[in-house]
N, C-alpha and C positions, 0 to 999 in steps of 0.2 A: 693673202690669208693662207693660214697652213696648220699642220695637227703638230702638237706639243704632246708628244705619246711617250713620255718619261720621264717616272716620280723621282726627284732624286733627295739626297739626305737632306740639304737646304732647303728643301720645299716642307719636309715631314717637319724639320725645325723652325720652322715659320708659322708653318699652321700648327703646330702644340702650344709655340710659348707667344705668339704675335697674333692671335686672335680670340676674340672669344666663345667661340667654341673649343679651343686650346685650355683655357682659363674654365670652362664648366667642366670638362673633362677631368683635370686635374682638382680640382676643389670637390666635386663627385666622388671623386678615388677615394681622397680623402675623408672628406666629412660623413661620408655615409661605410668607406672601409675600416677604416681605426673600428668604432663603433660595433660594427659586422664582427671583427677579429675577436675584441674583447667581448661580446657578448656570446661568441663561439664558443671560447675557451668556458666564461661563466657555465654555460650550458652543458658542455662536458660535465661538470665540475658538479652540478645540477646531478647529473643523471649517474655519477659515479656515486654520490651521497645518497640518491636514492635506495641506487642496487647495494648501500652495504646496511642501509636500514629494513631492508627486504631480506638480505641473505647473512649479515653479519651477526658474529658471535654479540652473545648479551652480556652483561657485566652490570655492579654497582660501582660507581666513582664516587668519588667525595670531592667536592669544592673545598680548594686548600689555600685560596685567596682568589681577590680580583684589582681590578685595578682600570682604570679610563685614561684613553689617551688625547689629546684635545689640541686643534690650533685654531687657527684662524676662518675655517670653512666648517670642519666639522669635527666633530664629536665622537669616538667608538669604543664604545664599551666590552671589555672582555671576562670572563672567567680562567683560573689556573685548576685545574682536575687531576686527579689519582685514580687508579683504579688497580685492580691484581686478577690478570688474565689465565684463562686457563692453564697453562706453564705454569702458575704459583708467582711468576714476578713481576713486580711493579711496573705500571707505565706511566705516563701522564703528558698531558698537553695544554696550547693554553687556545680557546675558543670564542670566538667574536660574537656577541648576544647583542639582542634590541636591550635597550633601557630597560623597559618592562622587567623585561626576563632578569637584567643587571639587579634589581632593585627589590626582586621577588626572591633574589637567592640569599641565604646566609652563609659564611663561612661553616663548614662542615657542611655542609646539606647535601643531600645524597641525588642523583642522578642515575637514571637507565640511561643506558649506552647499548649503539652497536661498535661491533669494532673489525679489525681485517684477520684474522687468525694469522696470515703470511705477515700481515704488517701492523702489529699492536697499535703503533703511533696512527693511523687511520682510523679515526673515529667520526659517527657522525652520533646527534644526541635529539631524539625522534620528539619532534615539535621545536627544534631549533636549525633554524637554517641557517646557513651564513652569509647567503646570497638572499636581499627579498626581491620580490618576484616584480614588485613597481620597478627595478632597477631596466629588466627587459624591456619594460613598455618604454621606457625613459630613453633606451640605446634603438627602441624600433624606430622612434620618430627620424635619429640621426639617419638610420640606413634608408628610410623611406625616402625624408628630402633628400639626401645623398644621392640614391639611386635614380631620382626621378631627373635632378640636374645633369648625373652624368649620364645619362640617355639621352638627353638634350646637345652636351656638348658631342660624343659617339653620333650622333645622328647628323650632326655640322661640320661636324669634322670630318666623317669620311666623303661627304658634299663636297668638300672644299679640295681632299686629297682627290678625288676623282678629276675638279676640275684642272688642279697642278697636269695630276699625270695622262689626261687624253681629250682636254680639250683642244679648239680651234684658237689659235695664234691671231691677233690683230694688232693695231695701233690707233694709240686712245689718243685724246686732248688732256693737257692736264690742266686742270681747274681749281690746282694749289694743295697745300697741305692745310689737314683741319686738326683740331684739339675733339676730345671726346671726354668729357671732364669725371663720367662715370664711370672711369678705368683708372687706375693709377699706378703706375711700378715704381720705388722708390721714394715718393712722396709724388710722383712727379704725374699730370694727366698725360696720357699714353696720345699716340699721332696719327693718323694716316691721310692717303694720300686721294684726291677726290677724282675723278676720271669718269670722262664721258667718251662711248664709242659706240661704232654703229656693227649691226650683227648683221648673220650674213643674207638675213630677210630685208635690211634694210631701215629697220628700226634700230631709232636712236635710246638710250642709257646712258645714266650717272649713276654710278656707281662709289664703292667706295675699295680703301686693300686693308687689307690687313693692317695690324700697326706695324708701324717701323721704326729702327733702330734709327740713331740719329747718322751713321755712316748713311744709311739708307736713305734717310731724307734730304743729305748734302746732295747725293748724288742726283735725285729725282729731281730736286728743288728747281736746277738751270735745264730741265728739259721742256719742251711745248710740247711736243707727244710720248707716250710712256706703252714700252709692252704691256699688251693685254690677251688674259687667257679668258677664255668661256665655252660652257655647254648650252650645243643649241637649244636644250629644253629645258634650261635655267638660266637665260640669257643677264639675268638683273641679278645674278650670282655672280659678276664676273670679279677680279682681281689683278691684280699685275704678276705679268712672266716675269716671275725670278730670276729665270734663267737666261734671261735676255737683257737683264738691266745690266 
């Protein structure tokens, strides 16, 4: 027996993409970061519309047409507007409305505005937002579950890097390669390697590795014993030295 006290690239790339706390980690990122981002930026976008219905210049516009844009999922509705800024000249834009609002306007019909003095084209139109607010609650759920899996996978993953880079070194039995049908890369259920070995109390363990690449399980496949890393006080956490095989 002996200490295995060095994480190296192979080991960090084992444990990201060949296990599943690799796989929560990364689906975490994701599913709950997109989500995060775009509702960040909404939020800005939120509070700049705010401060220019609070601070910006007033004006009358005139609705100078609309028009619906439409596919397959959804449906959104806009207005085109005019108005004549304090300067004396014309601006105009075109503004994304609920249905309601679509259906409540008439061509010509007149609208208060605020607007950006520095930048005319910056308008917001006080009782019409272009972001609705269910949109947030909608993007919290993704950050929430997001957040909560990749805390799960973060919290296995650095288990598992710990046990790479400073556990105690042994030699297991190997007890075959198994299928884990709940994983799939490729279409394909993902493998690993089953392994039983004794720790340095003397108690026995079966364990399981990480998945493995199919190099990796050629190479395992014609052995009877297989490196084995573990911490003594997660002894049924243990795995195969990478860096031995």
């Amino acid at each position: 027996m002996n200490t295995s006290n060095r994480l190296t690239g192979r080991e960090i790339r084992a444990a990201l993409f060949r296990t599943k706390d690799g796989f929560f980690l990364l689906f975490g990122s994701v599913f709950g970061g997109i989500p995060l981002i775009v509702g960040g930026a909404m939020f800005v976008s939120m509070q700049r519309e705010a401060d220019l219905l609070k601070n910006g210049r007033s004006a009358t516009a005139s609705v100078v047409s609309k028009h619906i844009s439409s596919d397959n999922d959804s449906t959104s509705y806009y207005i085109v507007y005019e108005f004549v800024a304090a300067d004396g000249r014309s601006y105009g834009g075109e503004k994304s409305v609920g249905n309601r609002e679509y259906y409540g306007m008439d061509k010509g019909a007149q609208l208060e505005i605020r607007y950006a003095e520095d930048d005319p084209f910056r308008v917001a139109i006080p009782g019409i937002t272009g972001i609705p607010r269910w949109v947030f609650g909608f993007l919290s759920i993704f950050v929430i579950v997001g957040g909560t899996v990749l805390c799960f996978g973060v919290r296995g993953l650095s288990r598992r890097l710990k046990t790479y880079g400073s556990g105690l070194a042994v030699w297991g039995k190997n007890r075959g390669i198994q299928v884990d049908p709940s994983m799939r890369v490729n279409g394909r259920p993902c493998r690993y390697l089953e392994f039983e070995y004794t720790d340095m109390c003397g108690q026995t363990f079966t364990c399981r590795s990480g998945y493995l690449s199919q190099e990796m399980i050629s190479k395992v496949e014609a052995m009877e014993t297989v490196p084995v890393v573990y911490l003594p006080e997660r002894p049924a956490e243990a795995d195969l030295d990478l860096d031995r095989l």
